[in-house]
DRENDO-1510 file (C-alpha; in Angstrom, 1 decimal, always signed):
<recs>
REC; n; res; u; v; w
REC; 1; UNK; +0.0; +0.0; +0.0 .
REC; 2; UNK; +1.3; +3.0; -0.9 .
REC; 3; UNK; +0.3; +6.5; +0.6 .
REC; 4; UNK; +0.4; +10.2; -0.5 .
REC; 5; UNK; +0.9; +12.4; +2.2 .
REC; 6; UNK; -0.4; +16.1; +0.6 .
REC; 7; UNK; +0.2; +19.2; +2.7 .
REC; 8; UNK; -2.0; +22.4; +1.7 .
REC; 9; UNK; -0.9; +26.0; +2.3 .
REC; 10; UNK; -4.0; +28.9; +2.1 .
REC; 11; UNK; -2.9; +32.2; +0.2 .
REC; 12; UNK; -3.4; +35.5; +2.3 .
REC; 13; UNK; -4.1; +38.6; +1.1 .
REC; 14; UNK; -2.8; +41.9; +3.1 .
REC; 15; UNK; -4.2; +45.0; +2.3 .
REC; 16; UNK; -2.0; +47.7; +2.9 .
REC; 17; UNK; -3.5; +51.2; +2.8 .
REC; 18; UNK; -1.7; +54.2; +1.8 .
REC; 19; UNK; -1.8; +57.7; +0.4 .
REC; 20; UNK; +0.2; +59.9; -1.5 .
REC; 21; UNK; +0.2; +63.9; -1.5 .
REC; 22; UNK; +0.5; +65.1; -4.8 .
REC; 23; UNK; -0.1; +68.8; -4.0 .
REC; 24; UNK; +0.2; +70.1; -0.4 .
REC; 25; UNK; -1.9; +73.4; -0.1 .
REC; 26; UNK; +0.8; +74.8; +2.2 .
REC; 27; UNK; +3.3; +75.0; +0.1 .
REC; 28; UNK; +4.1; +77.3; -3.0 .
REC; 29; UNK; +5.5; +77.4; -6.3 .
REC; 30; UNK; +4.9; +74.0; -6.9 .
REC; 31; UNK; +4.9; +72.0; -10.7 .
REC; 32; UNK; +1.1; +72.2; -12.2 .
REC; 33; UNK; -0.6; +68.6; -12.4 .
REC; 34; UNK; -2.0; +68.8; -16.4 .
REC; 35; UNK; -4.7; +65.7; -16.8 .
REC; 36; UNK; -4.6; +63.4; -18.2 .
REC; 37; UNK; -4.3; +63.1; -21.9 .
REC; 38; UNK; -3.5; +60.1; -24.1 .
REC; 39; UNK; -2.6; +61.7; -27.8 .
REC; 40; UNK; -0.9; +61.1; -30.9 .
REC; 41; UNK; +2.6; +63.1; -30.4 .
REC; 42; UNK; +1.6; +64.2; -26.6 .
REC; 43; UNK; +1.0; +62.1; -23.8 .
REC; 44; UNK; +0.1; +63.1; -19.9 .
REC; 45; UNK; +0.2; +60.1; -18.0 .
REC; 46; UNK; +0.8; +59.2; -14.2 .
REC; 47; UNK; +2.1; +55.7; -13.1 .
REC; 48; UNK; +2.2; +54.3; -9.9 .
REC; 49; UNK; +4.9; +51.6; -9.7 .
REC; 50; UNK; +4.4; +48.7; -6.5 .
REC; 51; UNK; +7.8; +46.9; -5.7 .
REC; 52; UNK; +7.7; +43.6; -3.3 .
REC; 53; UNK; +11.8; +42.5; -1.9 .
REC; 54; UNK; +10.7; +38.8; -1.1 .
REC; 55; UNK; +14.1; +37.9; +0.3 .
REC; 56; UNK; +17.4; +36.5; -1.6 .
REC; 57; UNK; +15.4; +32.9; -2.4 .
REC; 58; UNK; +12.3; +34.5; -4.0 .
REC; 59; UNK; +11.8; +36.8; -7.2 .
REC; 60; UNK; +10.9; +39.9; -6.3 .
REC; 61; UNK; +7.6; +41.5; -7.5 .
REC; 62; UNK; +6.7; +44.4; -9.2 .
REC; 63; UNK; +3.9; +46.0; -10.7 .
REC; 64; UNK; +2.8; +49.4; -12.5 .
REC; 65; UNK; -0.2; +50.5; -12.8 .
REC; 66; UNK; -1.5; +54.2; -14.2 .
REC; 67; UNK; -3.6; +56.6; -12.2 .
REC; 68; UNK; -6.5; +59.6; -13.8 .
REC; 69; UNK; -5.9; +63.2; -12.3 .
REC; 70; UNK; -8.1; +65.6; -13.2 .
REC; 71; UNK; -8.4; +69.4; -11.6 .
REC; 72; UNK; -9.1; +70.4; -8.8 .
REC; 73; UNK; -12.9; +70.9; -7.8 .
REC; 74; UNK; -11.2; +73.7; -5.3 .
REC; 75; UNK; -9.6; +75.6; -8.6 .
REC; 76; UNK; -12.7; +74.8; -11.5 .
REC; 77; UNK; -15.2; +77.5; -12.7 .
REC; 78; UNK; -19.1; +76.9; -12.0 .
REC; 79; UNK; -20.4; +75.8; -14.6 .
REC; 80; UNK; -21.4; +77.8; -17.6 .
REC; 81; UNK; -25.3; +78.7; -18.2 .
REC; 82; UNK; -25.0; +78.7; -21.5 .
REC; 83; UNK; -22.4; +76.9; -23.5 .
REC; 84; UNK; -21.0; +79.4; -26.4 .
REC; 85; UNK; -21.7; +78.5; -29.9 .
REC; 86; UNK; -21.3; +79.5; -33.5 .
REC; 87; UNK; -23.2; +79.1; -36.7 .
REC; 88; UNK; -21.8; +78.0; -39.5 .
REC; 89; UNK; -22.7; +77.9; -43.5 .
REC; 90; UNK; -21.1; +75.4; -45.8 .
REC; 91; UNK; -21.7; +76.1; -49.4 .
REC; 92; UNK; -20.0; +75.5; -52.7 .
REC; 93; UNK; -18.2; +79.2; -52.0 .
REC; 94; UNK; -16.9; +78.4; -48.6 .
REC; 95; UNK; -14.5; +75.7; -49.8 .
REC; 96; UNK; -10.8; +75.9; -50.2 .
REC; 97; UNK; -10.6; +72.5; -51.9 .
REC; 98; UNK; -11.6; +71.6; -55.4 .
REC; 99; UNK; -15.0; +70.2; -56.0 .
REC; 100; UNK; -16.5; +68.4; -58.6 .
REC; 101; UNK; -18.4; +70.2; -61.1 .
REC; 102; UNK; -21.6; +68.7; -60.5 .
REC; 103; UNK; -21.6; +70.1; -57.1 .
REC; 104; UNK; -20.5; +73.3; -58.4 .
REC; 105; UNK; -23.4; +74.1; -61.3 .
REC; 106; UNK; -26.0; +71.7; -58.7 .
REC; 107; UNK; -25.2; +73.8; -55.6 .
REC; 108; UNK; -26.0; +73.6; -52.1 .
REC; 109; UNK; -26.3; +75.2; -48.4 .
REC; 110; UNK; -26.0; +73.3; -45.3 .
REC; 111; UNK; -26.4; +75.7; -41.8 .
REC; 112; UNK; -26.5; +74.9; -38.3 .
REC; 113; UNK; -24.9; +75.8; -35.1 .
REC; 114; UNK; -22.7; +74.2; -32.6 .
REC; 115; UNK; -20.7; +74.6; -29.3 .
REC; 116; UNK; -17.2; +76.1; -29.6 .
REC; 117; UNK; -16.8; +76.4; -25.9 .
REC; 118; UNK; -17.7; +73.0; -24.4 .
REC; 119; UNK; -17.3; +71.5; -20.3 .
REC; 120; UNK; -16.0; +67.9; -20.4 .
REC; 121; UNK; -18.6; +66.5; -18.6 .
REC; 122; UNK; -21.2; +67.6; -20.8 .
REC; 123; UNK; -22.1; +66.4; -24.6 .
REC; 124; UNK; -21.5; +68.4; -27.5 .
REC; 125; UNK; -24.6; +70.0; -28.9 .
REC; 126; UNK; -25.2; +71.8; -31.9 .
REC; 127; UNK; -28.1; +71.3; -35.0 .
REC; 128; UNK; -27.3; +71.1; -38.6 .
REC; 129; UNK; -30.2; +71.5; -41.7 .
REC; 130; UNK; -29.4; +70.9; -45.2 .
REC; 131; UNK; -31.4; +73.8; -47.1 .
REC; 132; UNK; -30.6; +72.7; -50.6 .
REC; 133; UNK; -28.8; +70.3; -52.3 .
REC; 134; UNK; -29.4; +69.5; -55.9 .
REC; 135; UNK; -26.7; +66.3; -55.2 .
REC; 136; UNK; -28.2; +63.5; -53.0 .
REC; 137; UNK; -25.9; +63.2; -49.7 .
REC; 138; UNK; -24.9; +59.9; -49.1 .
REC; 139; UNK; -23.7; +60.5; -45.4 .
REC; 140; UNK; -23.8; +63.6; -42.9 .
REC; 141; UNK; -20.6; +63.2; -40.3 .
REC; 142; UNK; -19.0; +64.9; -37.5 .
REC; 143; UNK; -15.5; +65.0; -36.9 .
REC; 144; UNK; -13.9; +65.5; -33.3 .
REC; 145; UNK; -9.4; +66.0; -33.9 .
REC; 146; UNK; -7.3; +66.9; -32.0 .
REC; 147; UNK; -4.5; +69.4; -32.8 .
REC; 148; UNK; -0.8; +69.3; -30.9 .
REC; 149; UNK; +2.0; +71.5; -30.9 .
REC; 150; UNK; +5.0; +70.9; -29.7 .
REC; 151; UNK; +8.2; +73.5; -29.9 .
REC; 152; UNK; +11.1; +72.2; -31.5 .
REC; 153; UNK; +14.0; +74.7; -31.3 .
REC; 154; UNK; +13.1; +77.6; -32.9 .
REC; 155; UNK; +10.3; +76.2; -34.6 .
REC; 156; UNK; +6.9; +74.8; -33.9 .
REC; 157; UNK; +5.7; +71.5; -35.1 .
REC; 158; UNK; +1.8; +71.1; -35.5 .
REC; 159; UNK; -0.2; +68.3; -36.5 .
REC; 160; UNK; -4.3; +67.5; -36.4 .
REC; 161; UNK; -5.3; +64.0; -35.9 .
REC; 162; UNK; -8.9; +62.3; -36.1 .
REC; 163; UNK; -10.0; +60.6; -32.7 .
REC; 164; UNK; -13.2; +60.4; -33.3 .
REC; 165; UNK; -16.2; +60.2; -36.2 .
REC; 166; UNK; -20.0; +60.1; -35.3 .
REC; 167; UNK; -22.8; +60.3; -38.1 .
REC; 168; UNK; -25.3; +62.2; -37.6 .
REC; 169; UNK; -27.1; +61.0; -40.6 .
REC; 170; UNK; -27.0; +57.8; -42.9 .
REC; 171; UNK; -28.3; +58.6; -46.9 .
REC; 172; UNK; -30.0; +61.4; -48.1 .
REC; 173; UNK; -31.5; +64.1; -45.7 .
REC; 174; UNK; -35.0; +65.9; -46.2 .
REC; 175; UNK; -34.5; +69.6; -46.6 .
REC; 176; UNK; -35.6; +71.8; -44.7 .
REC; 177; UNK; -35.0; +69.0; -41.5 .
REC; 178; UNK; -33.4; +70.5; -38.4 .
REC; 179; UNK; -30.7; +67.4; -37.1 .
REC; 180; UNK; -29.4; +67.0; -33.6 .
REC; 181; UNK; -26.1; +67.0; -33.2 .
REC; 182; UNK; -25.2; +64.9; -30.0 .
REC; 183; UNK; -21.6; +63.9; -29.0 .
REC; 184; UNK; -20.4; +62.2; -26.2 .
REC; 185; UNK; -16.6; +63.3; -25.4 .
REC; 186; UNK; -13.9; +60.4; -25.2 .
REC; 187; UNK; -12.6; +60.7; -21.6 .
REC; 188; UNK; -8.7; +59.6; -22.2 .
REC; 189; UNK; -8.3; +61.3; -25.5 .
REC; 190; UNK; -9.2; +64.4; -24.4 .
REC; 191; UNK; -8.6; +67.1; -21.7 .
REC; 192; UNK; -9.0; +70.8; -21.0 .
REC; 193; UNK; -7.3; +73.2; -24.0 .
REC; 194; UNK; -3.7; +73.7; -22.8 .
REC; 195; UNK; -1.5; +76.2; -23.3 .
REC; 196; UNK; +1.8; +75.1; -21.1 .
REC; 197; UNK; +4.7; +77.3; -23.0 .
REC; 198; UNK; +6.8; +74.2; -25.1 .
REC; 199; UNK; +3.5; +72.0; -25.8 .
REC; 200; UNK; -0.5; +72.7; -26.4 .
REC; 201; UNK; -3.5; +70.6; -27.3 .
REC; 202; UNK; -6.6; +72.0; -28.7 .
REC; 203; UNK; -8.9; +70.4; -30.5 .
REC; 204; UNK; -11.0; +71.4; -33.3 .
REC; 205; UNK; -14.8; +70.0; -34.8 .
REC; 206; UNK; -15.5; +68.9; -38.6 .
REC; 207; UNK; -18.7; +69.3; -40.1 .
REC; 208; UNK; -18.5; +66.8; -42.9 .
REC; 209; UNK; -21.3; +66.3; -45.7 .
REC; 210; UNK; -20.6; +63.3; -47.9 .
REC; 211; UNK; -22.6; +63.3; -51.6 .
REC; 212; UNK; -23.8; +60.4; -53.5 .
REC; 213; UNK; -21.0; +60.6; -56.3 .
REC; 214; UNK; -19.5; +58.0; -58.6 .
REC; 215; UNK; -16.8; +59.0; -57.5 .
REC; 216; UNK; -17.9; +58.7; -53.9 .
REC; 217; UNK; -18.7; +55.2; -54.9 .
REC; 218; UNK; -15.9; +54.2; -56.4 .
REC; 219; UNK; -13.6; +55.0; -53.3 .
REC; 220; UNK; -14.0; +53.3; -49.4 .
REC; 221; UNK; -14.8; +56.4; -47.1 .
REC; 222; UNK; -12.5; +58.3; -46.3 .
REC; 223; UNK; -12.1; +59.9; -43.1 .
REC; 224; UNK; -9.0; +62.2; -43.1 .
REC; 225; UNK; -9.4; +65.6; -42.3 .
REC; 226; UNK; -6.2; +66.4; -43.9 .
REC; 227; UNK; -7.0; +65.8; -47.4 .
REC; 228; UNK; -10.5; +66.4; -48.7 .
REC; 229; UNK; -12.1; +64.7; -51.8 .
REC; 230; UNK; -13.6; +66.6; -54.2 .
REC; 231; UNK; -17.0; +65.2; -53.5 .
REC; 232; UNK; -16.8; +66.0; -49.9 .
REC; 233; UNK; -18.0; +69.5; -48.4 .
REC; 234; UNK; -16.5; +70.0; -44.8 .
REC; 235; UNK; -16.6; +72.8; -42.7 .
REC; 236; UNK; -14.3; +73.1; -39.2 .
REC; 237; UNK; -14.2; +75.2; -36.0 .
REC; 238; UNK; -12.6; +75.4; -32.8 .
REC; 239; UNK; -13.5; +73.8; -29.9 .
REC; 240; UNK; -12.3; +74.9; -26.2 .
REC; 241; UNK; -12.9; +71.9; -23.6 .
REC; 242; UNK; -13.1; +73.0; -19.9 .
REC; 243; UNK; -13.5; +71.0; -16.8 .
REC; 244; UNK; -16.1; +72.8; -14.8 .
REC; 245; UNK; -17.9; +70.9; -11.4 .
</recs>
């Protein structure tokens, strides 16, 4: 007969409170906490790094982990009543790219309004109508980027990027038809509009009206803000993000 002799050890888990001080109110002149921001070229993050010594015989552990910091509630501005917004009109004049000449004798005139000064917490709300169009729309879309700066010497390097696309409308429109325009902010890729000296981040909306084109319909769509197709009417304005209670 043989026997097995099976010895069982229970893991314990030790929680081990702590807390850090990342700005004490006593003290002065200290570095600004920016929040954080995951970007393209520009990056705010905060890691929190956990080492274990387990003794000459064992591997030690380690683990890193990152934290969100946002302002202050001490240091934000109430919130604003009314968010501050601009109208805008994109017809066959207002664009600087080429269009296709169809769209050019047809014509059209798309208005609306939207926020330019928006708190983080909030949506961004605006409403868009298509007055005329002689050119069926095949898609009605609204374009969140974000633009970094960074100084490089004597010379500063700028570049827009798309984060993030939301239709407002799928195929042709009826005129005349005020459209909502609802868009929930992404929380890591954006942050309050900084201007810190050797880096800044704004961001910037894109009002972009597709039309049913061969052309259109030849080609997959195409979502850079950068270089416009001909049968593709667009119109962009600022947008400040704040962080408000």
């Amino acid at each position: 007969m043989f026997g097995h002799r099976i010895s069982t050890a229970e893991s314990v888990k030790s929680h081990i409170p702590f807390s850090v001080i990342l700005k004490d109110p006593k003290e002065e002149n200290l570095e600004k906490f920016y929040e954080t921001f995951h970007g393209g070229n520009i990056s705010i993050q905060y890691l929190i790094t956990v080492d274990v010594v387990r003794g000459y015989l064992h591997k030690s552990l380690s683990a890193t982990t990152e934290f969100i910091v946002e302002s202050e509630k001490d240091n934000l501005p109430q919130k604003p009543v009314s968010p501050e917004t601009v109208i805008f009109y994109i017809t066959q004049d207002t664009q600087k790219h080429a269009l296709l000449p169809e769209l050019k004798s047809g014509g059209f005139r798309v208005t609306g309004k939207i926020c330019t000064q928006c708190s983080l917490v909030d949506p961004l709300v605006g409403e868009l109508t298509v007055e005329k169009s002689a050119i069926p729309i095949q898609s009605t879309d609204i374009h969140l980027l974000r633009v970094e700066s960074i100084l490089i010497g004597d010379r500063i390097s700028t570049e827009s990027t798309l984060m993030q696309t939301t239709q407002i409308a799928d195929g042709d429109v009826c005129r005349g038809l005020t459209l909502p325009i609802y868009i929930i902010l992404p929380r890591l890729l954006t942050c309050p509009t900084i201007f810190a000296g050797p880096f800044s981040i704004e961001f910037k909306v894109s009002i972009v009206i597709t039309f049913l084109l061969d052309q259109s319909k030849k080609h997959k769509k195409v979502a850079d803000p950068k270089a416009p197709k001909s049968w593709v009417a667009m119109e962009s304005v600022p947008l400040e993000l704040v962080r408000t209670m």
